[in-house]
N, C-alpha and C positions, 0 to 999 in steps of 0.2 A: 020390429025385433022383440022379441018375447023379452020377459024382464026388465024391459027400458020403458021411459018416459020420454018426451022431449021437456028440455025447459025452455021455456017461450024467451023469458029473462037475458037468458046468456047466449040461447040458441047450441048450446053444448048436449049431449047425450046424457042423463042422469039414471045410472043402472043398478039394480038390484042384484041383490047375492045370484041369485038363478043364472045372469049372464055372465057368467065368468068364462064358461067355456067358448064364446061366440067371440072372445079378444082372442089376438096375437101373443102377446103378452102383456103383465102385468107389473104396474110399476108402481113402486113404493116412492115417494116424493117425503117422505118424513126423514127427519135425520139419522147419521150414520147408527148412533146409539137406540133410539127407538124402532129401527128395524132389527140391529140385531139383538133384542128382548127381544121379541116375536114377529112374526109379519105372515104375510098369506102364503101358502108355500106354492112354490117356486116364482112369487114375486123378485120384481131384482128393485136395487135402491139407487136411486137417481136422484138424492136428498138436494134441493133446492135450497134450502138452508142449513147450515151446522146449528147446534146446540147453543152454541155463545151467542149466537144471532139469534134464534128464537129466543132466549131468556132475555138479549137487550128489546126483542118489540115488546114483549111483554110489560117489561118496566118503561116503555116509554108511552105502553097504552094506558096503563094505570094511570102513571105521573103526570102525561103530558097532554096529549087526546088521542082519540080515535083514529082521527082522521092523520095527522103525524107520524100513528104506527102503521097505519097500511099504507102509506105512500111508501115509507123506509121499506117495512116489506116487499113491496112492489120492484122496487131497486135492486133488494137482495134476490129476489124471484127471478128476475130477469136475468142478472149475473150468472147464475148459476144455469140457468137454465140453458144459456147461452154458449157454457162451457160444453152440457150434455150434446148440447145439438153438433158440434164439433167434433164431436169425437164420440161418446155410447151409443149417439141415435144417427151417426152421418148416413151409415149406409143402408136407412129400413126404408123398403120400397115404397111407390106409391102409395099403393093400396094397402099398408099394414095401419092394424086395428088394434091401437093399446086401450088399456084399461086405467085408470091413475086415481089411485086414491093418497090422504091424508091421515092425520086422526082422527079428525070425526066428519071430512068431506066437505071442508071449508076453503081458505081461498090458496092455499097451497097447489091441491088440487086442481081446484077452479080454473085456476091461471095456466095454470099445467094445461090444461085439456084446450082450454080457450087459445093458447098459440098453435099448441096441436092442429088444433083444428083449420086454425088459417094459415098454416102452413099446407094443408089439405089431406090430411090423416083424418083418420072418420074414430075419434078419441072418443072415451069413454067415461064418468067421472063415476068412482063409486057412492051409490046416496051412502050418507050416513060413516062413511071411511072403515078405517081402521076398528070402531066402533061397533060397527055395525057385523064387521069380521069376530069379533069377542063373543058378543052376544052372540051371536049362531054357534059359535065354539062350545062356548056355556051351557046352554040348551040341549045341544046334542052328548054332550059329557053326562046331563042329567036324564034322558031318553034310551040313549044308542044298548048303553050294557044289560042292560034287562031284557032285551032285544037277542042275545047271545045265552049258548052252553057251554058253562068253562069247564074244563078239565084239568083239578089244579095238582099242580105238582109240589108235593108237600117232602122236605126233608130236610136233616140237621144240615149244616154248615158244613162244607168240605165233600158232601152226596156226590156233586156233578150235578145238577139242576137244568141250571143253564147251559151246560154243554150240552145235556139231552133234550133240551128245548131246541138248540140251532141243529140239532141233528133230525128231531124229528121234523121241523120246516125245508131239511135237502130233502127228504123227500116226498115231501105234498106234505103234508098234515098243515092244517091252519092252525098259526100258532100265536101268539100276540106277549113279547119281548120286551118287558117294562124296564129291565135291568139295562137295556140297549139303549130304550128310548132316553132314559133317565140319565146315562153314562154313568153309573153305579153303580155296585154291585149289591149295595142294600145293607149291609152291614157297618161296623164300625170303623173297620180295614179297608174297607169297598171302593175309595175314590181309585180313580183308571188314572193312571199317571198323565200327564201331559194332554189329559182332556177331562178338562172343567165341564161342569153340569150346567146345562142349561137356565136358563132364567126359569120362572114357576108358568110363567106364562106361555113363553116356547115350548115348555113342556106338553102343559095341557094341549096347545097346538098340534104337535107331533103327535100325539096319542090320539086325539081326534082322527087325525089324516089316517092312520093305521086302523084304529075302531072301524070308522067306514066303508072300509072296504073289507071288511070278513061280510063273509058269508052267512045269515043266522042260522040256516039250515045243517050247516055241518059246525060240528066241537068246535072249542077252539083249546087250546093247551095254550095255558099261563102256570107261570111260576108262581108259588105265595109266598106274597109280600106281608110286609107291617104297612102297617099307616103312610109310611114318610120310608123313598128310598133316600139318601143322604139328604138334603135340605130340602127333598121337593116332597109335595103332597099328594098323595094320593085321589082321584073324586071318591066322595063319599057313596055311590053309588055304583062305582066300577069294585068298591071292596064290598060291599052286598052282593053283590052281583057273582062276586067268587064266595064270598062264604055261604051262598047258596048251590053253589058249582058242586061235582062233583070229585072227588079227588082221589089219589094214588098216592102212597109213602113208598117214596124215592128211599130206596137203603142200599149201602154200602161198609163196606168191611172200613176196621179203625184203619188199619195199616194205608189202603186203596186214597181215605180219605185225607191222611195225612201227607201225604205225597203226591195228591192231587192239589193241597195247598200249598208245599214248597213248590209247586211251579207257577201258579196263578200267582202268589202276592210274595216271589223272589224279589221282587223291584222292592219291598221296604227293606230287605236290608242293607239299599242302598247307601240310605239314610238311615243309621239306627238310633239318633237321636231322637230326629224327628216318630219314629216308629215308638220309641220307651215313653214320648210325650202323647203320641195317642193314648199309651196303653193305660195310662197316667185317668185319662179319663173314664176308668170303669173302676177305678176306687173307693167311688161311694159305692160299690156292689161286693166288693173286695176287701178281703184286710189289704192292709197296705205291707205288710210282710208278703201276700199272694205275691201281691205289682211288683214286689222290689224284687221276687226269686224271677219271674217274665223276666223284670232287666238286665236280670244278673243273666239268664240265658241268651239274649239278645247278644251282651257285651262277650260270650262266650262263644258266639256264632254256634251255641246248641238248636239248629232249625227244626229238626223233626222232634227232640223236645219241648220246643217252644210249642210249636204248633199242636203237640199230641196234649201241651197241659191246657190250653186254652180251649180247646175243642171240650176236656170232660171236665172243666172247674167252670166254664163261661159261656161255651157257644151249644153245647148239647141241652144244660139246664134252663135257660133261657127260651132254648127252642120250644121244650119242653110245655114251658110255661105260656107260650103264644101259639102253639096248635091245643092245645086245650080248651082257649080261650076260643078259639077263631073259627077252628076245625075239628072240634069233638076231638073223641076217644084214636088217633091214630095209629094204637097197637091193631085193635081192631078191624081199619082199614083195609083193602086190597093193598097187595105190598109188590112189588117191583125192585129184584133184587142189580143193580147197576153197578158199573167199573167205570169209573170217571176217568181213570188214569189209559183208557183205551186212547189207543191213536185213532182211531175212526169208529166214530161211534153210530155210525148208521145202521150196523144190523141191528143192533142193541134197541135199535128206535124201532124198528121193525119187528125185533121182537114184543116190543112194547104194545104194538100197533092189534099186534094177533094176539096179544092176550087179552085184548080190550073188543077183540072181537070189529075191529076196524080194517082190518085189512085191505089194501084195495081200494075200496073211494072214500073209505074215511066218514064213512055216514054216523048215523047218531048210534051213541054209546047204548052199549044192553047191561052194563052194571056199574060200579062203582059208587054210588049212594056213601058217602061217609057216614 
């Protein structure tokens, strides 16, 4: 089998990143909490021990010995394991081929594969685990985007960006969705109600999984970011990578723009406390007379004022001030005149598509040069 070793040792299969596609599937043995920070994608979790368990082997292997923490383990291994085979794994056929890694491919794992195995599944153990899964992540986050042609979409706050991003992915254009990936919207307003951001490291995962599979040969159309969409980071290399892109200024009418944010972020004023307590936090950029007329509009349910004074006292100036930085002169720019408040915004992308001279297979761009 390509990517594999035998180990003489155990008599279990020890494999390399490469074979991943040669398993059935892939099973995540680490705990509940440290697969959902990150894990391989589409691994499932079959954690052998919870979090309270692995913290007491630890202090019994320091405290006490070695040998006392891996027997104990051995007992929690077994338990659990014994529950999976009951019930997650009763009905996988003979011949089904897992793959089972840990965090770094130690005896979690080990144990895992080695009953596998005598039970007579043809198991799998990842060298190096979870581990070894990071480092490839890593590596490829510092390689893959230099590799790509962004085509970035550059516009104030309230444009329609991203709705013209998921519009020009209905129909073909290769597009790469950080706000999606991230579940934020980037801004300060940005968090998506009732779906928390990712860990940093699921993140950069997910972003990987998507990088990989573009195409370098055809565009790709990205939205421009800052650094950090809500707590998560950026690669330092995926923002080079567009600030050598080339790009388009997304423009839209005030009025269009305005009312394309009373419907995207209608959910704060569900909470307008909470809402007055964000706003709270752009007062070191602010007089504090600004923030207090924002709250007085809040408490007034004034939305299309609220939104129209924040857009040219905070979010237009601002913008301002980080496409200059990031992306040159964008008066200058090719310009793209957009209606966000469109209910179907695919001709729109389409329009977008032929003035870029893509039309059709979407091949490589003939202008746009910031």
């Amino acid at each position: 089998m390509a990517g594999t070793t035998a180990d003489i040792r155990r008599g279990e299969l020890i494999c390399e990143l490469s074979a991943l596609q040669q398993f059935d599937t892939i099973i995540d043995v680490r705990t509940a909490a440290e697969y959902a920070d990150d894990h391989i994608p589409g691994a499932i979790n079959a954690p052998v021990m919870t979090a309270a368990e692995r913290a007491r082997i630890g202090r019994v292997y320091a405290q006490e010995s070695a040998f006392k923490a891996t027997r104990l383990g051995a007992a929690l291994v077994a338990r659990h394991l014994a529950g999976h085979l009951e019930t997650l794994f009763a009905d996988r056929p003979r011949h089904w081929k897992p793959l089972i890694y840990c965090w770094r491919g130690g005896k979690r794992s080990a144990a895992t594969a080695t009953w596998f195995n005598l039970i007579g599944w043809k198991a799998g153990q990842l060298e190096g685990g979870y581990k070894t899964w990071r480092r490839h992540v890593m590596e490829a986050l510092e390689a893959l985007p230099a590799q790509l042609q962004f085509i970035v979409l550059a516009g104030p706050t309230g444009s329609g960006k991203t709705r013209l991003l998921q519009a020009l992915a209905q129909i073909g254009a290769q597009t790469l969705d950080l706000e999606a990936l991230a579940r934020h919207r980037g801004s300060l307003l940005g968090g998506l109600p009732n779906y928390p951001q990712p860990s940093q490291r699921g993140f950069e995962t997910a972003l990987y999984d998507a990088i990989r599979n573009l195409d370098p040969a055809r565009p790709v159309f990205i939205e421009a970011e800052s650094r950090r969409i809500g707590k998560l980071d950026l690669p330092a290399k995926l923002m080079q990578a567009m600030y050598r892109g080339r790009c388009i200024h997304i423009r839209a009418q005030l009025p269009q723009r305005v009312e394309f944010l009373l419907q995207d972020y209608a959910h704060l004023f569900a909470a307008p406390e909470q809402f007055k307590q964000q706003l709270s936090r752009l007062a070191h950029l602010h007089s504090h007379k600004t923030v207090a007329c924002w709250h007085g509009l809040i408490d007034a349910d004034r939305r299309a004022e609220l939104f129209q004074a924040l857009v040219e006292q905070h979010y237009d100036p601002a913008y301002r001030r980080s496409s200059r930085n990031h992306y040159g002169d964008l008066a200058t720019a090719p310009a793209f005149f957009y209606d966000p408040t469109a209910v179907d915004s695919r001709e729109q992308a389409q329009a977008l598509l032929a003035q870029l001279a893509l039309a059709g297979d979407c091949g490589r761009p003939k202008i746009l040069d910031c």
